[in-house]
Kinemage of the C-alpha trace (Angstrom):
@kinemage 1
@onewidth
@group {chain A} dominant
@subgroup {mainchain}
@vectorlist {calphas} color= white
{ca unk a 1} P 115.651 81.671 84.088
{ca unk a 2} L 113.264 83.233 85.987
{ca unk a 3} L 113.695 86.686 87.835
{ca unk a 4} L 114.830 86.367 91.971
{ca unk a 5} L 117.057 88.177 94.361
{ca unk a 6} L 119.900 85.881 93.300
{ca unk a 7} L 119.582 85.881 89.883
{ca unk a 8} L 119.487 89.924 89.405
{ca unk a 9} L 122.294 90.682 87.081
{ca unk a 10} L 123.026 94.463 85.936
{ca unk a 11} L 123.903 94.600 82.174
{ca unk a 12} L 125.889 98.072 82.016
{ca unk a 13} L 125.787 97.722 78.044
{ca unk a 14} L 122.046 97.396 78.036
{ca unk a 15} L 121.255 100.714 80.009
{ca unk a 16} L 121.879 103.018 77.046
{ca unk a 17} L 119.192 100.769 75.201
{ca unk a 18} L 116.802 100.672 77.601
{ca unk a 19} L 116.521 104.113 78.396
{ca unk a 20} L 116.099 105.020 74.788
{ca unk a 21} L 113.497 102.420 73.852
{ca unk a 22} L 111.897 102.815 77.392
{ca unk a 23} L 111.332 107.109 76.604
{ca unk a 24} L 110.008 106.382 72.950
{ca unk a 25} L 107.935 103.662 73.777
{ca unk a 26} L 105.864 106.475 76.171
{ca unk a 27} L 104.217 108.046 73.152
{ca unk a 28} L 102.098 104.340 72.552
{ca unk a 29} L 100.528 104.829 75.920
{ca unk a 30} L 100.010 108.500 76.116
{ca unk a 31} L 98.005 109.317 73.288
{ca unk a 32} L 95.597 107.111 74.483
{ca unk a 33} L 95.907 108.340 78.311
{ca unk a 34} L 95.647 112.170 76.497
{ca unk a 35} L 92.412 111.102 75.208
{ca unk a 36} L 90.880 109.662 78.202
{ca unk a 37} L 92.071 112.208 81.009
{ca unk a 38} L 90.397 114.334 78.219
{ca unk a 39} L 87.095 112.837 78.152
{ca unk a 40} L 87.011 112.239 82.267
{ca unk a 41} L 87.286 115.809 82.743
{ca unk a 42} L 84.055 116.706 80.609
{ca unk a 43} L 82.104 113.641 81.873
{ca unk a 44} L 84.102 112.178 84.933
{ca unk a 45} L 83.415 108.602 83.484
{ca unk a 46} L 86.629 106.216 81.727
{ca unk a 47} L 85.603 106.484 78.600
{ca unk a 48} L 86.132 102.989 77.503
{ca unk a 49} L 85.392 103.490 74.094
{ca unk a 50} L 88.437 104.668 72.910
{ca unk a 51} L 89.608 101.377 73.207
{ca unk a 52} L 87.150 101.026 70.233
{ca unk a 53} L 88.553 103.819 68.312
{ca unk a 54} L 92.164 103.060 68.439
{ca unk a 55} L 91.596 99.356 67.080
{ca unk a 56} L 89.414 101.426 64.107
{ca unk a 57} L 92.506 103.264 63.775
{ca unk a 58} L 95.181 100.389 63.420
{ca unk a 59} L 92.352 98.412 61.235
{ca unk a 60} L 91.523 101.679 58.971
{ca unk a 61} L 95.009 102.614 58.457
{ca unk a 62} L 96.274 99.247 57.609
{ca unk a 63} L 93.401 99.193 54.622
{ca unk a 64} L 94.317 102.501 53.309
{ca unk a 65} L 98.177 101.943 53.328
{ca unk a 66} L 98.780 97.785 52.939
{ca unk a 67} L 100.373 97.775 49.370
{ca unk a 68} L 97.416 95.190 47.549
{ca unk a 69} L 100.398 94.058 45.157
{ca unk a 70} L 101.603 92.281 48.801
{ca unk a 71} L 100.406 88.919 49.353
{ca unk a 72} L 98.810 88.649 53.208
{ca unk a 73} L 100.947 86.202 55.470
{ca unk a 74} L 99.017 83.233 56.666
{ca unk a 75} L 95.667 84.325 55.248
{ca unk a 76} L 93.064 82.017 54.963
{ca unk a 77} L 90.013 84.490 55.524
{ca unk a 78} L 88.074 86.298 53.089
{ca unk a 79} L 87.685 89.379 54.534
{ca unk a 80} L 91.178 90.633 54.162
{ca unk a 81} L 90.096 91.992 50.558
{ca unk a 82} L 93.015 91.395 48.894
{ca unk a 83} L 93.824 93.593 45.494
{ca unk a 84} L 91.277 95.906 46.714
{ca unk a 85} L 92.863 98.324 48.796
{ca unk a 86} L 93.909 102.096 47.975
{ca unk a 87} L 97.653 101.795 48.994
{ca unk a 88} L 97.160 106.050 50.154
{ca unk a 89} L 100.452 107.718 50.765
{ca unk a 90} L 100.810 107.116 54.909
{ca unk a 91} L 99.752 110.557 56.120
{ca unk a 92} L 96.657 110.972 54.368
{ca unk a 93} L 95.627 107.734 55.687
{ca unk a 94} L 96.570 109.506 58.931
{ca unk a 95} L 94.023 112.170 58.330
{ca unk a 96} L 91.079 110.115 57.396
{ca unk a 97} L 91.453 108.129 60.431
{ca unk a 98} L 91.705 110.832 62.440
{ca unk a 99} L 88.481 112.778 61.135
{ca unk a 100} L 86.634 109.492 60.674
{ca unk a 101} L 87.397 108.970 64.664
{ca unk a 102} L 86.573 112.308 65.117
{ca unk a 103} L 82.586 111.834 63.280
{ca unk a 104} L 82.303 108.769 65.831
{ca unk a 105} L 83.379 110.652 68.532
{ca unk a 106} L 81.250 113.268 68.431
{ca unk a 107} L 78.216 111.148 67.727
{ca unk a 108} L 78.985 109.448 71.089
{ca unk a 109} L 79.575 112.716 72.823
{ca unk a 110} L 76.284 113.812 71.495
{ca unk a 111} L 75.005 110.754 72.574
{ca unk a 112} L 76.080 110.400 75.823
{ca unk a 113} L 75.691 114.007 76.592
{ca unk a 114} L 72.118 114.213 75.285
{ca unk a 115} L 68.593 114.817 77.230
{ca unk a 116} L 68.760 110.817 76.967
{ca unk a 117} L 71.758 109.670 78.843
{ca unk a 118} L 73.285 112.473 80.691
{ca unk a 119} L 71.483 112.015 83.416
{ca unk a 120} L 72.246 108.552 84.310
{ca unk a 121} L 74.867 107.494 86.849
{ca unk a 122} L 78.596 107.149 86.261
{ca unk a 123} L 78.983 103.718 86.466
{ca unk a 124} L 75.986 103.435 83.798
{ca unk a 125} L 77.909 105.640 81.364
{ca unk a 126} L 80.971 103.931 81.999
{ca unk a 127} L 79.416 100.150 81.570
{ca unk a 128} L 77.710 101.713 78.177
{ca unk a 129} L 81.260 102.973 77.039
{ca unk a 130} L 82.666 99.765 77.604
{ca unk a 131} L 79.753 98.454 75.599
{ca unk a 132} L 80.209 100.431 72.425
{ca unk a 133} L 84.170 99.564 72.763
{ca unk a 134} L 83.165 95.857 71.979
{ca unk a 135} L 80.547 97.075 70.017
{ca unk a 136} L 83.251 98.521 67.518
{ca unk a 137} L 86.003 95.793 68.159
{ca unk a 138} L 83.472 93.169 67.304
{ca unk a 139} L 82.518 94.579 64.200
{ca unk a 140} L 85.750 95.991 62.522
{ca unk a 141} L 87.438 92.447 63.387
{ca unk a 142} L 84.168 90.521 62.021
{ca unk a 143} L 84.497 92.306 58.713
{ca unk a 144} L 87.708 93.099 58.256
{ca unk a 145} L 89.841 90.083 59.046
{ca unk a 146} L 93.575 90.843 59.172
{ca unk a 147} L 96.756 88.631 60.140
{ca unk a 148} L 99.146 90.853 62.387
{ca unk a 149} L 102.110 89.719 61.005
{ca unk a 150} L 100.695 92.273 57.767
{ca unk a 151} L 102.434 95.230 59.418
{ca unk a 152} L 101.941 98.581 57.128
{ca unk a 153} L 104.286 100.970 56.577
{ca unk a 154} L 105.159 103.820 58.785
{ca unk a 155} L 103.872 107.739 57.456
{ca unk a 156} L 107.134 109.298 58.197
{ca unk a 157} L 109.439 106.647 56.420
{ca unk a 158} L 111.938 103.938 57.227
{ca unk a 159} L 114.651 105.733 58.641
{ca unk a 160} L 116.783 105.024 61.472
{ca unk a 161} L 118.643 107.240 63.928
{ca unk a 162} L 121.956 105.507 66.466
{ca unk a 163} L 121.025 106.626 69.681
{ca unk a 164} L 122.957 105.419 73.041
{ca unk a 165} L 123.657 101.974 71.505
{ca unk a 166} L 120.679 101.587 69.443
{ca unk a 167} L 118.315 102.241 66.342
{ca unk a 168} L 115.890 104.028 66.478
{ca unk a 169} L 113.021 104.431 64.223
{ca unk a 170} L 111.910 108.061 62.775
{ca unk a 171} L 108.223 106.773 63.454
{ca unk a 172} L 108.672 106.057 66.897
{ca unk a 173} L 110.201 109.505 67.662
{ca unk a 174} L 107.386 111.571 65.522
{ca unk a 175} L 104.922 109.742 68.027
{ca unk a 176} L 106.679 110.635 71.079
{ca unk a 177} L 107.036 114.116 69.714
{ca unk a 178} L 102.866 114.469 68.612
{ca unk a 179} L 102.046 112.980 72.352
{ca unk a 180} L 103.363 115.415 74.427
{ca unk a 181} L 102.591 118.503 71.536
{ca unk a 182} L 99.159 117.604 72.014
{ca unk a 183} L 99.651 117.453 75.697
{ca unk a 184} L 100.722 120.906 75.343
{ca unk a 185} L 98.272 122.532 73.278
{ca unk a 186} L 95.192 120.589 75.251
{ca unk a 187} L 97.061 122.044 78.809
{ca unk a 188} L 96.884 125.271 77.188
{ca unk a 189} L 93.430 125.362 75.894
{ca unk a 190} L 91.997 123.793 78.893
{ca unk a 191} L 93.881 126.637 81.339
{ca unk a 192} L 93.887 129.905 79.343
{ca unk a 193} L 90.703 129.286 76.900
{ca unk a 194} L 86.943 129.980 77.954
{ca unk a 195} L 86.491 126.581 76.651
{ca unk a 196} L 88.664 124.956 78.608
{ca unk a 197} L 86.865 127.295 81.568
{ca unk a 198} L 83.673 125.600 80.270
{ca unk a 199} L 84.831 121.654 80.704
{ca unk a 200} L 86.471 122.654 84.071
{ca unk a 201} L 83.084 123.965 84.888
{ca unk a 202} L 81.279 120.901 84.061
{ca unk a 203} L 83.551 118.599 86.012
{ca unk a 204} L 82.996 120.693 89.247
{ca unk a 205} L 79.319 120.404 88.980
{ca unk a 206} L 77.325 119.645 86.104
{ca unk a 207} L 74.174 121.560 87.015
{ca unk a 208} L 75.953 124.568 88.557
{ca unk a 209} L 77.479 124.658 84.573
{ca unk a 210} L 74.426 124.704 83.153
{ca unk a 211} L 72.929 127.216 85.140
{ca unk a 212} L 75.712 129.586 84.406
{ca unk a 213} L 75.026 128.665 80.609
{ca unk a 214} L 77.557 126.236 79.456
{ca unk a 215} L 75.787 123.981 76.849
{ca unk a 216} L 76.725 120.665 77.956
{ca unk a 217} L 75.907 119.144 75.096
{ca unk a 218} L 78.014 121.403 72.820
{ca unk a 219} L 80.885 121.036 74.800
{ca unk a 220} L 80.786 117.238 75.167
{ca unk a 221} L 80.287 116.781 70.951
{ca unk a 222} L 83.407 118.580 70.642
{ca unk a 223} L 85.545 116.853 73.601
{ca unk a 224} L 84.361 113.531 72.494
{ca unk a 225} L 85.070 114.784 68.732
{ca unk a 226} L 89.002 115.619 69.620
{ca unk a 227} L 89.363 112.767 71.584
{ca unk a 228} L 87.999 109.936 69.330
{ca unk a 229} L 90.121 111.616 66.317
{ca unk a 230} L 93.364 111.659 69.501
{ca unk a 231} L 92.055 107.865 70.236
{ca unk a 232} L 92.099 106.777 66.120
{ca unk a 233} L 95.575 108.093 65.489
{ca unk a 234} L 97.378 106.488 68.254
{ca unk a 235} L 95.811 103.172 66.795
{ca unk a 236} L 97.135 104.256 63.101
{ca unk a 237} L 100.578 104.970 64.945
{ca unk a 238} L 100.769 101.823 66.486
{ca unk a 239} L 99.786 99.879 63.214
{ca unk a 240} L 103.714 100.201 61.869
{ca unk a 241} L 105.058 99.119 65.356
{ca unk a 242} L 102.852 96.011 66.479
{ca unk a 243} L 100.929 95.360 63.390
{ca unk a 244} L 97.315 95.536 62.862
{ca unk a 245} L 96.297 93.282 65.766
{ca unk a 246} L 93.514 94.556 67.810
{ca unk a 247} L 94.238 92.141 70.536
{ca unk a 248} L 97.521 93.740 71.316
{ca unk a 249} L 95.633 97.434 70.366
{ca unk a 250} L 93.212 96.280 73.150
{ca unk a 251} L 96.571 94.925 75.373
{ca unk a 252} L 98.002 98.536 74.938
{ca unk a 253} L 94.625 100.661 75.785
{ca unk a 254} L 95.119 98.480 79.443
{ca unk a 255} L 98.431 99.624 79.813
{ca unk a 256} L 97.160 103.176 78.634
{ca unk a 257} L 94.105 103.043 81.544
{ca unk a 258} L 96.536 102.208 84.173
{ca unk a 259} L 98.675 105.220 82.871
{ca unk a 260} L 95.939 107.537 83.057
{ca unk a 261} L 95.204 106.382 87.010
{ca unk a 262} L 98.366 107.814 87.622
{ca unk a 263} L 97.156 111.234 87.572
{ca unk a 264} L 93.552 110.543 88.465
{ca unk a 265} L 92.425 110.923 85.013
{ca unk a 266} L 93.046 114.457 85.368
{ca unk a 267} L 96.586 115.425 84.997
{ca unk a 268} L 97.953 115.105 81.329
{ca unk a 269} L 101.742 116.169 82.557
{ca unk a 270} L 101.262 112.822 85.051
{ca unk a 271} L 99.800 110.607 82.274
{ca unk a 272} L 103.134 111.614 80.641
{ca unk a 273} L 105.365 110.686 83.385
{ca unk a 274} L 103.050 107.571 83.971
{ca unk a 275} L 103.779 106.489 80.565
{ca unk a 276} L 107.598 107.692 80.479
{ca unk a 277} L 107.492 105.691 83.696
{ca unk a 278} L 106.003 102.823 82.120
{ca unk a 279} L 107.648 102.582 79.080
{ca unk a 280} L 111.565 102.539 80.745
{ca unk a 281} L 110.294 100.057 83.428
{ca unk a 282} L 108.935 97.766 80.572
{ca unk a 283} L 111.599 97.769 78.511
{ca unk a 284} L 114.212 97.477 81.164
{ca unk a 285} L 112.359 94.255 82.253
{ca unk a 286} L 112.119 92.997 78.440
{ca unk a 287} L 115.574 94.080 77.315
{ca unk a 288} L 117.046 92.203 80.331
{ca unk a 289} L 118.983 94.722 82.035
{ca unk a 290} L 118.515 93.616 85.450
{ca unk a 291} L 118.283 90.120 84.325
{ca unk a 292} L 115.834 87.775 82.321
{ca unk a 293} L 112.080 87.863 83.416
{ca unk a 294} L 109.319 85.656 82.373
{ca unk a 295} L 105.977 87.888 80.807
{ca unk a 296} L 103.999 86.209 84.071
{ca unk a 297} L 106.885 88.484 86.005
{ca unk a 298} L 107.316 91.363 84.185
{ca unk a 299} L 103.512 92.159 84.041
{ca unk a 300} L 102.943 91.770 87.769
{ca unk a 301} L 106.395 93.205 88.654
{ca unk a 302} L 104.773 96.589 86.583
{ca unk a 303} L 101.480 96.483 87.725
{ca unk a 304} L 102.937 96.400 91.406
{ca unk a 305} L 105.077 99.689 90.553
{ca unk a 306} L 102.353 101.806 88.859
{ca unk a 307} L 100.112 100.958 91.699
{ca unk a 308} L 102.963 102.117 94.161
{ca unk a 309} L 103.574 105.145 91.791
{ca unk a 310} L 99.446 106.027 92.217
{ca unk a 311} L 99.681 106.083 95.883
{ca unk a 312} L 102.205 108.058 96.017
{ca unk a 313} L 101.425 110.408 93.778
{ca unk a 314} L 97.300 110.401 95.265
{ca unk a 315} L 99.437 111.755 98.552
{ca unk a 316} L 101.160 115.085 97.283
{ca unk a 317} L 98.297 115.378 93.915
{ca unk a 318} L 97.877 119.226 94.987
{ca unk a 319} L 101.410 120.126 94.542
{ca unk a 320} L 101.495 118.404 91.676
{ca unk a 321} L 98.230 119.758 90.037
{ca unk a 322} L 99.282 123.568 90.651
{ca unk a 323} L 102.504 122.010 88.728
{ca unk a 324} L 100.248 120.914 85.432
{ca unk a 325} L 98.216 123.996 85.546
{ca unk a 326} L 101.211 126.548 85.228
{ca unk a 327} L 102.371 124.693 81.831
């Protein structure tokens, strides 16, 4: 039945639930919303292509990990390469995501941030991100052909904690707890590091950075690197949760974007709360503690909250900034 002011119900023994899966759930959107409030502040574009690199991630880490002695569900393709896959233990697969995202991402940081490119608008750089994000999606899907329902296994193991009412995975925990350690460490090195002095330089004025000799280029290879490798494991983390489907990958970098908007692609303590936000809101909706939604509802019910949530938050952003900077 779909959602209205009459049909609104309150499900007490849902709550407990919700909450839980709602918090957890964050950590899907904010690695992704770490890596591009990352990126914005070194070239103040939305660096699309980490859409790109988190369906290389969920791709790459399903090949390294997907047991070969397991027969594909539903494949018809030939590209799924069956019987010739490593089956690597999950957290080196982790690692050679992450530094294989990490090469790519500094080759497009070098690119981008090169004699070349640099100079051309932001809109430019931003259409030529989205470009290489398609650019990547179209060929890891092309060649590597995988049915979603093939979901890997998770790095950290199949167990499952009781918590308010309901299991919880290990995995999705671990991923909560590496999105907001990186959000940490990058707050810190970005406040009390000369090179986080260096990008803050560079997103005041580009030319005024170079003049006081911060090598743009330099800078941007490394941002770009530690992003793309942030971008490539949060696709191998969601691999174990939705499966290797780049469409939903793709689905989930959206909800990540609209995430990052919440603190002007500049706040990583407000990407956190915009995803915390975003996770309890979606899985209250899904888990049907105010009642049962259609998806047409629940997606436009969301997208009509976040939006509230940016205005609001657009309106006391100085308050909140000095807020981010003293973690």
């Amino acid at each position: 039945m779909p959602l209205s002011l009459t049909a609104v119900q309150f499900h007490a023994e849902l709550a407990g639930p919700s909450l839980v899966l709602g918090v957890v759930e964050a950590g899907m959107y904010a690695l992704l919303a770490i890596a591009l409030v990352l990126t914005f502040r070194v070239s103040r574009t939305v660096a699309f292509v980490h859409g790109g690199f988190a369906i290389l991630g969920v791709v790459g880490y399903w090949l390294l990990t997907y047991p070969p002695s397991l027969a594909i569900p539903f494949s018809i393709e030939p590209y799924s390469l069956p019987g010739r896959r490593l089956e690597l233990p999950g957290l080196v697969a982790l690692l050679i995501v992450m530094v294989v995202g990490a090469v790519l991402g500094a080759g497009y940081g070098r690119l981008v941030t090169g004699r070349r490119l640099s100079h051309l608008s932001r809109a430019m750089l931003t259409t030529f991100s989205i470009g290489m994000m398609l650019l990547l999606a179209g060929v890891v899907t092309d060649v590597f052909y995988i049915q979603p329902d093939a979901i890997p296994r998770s790095p950290f193991g199949r167990s499952q904690f009781w918590v308010l009412g309901w299991y919880l995975s290990l995995h999705r925990i671990v991923s909560l707890v590496i999105a907001v350690a990186l959000m940490l460490g990058l707050a810190f090195v970005l406040t009390r590091t000369r090179f986080g002095l260096d990008i803050q330089a560079i997103a005041d004025d580009v030319e005024a950075s170079q003049w006081a000799g911060v090598d743009l280029r330099r800078t941007g290879t490394v941002v770009y690197a530690v992003s793309g490798g942030i971008s490539t494991l949060a696709g191998a983390l969601m691999a174990p949760m939705i499966g290797p489907d780049p469409f939903s990958v793709f689905f989930l970098f959206l909800r990540a974007l609209t995430v990052a908007v919440v603190g002007g692609f500049n706040s990583f303590t407000l990407a956190l709360g915009g995803a915390v936000l975003l996770g309890l809101m979606d899985t209250v909706l899904r888990t049907g503690l105010i009642g049962r939604t259609s998806l047409g509802e629940r997606e436009w019910i969301l997208m009509a909250a976040i939006s509230l949530v940016v205005v609001i938050v657009a309106k006391r952003r100085p308050i909140l900034e000095l807020v981010d900077e003293s973690i």
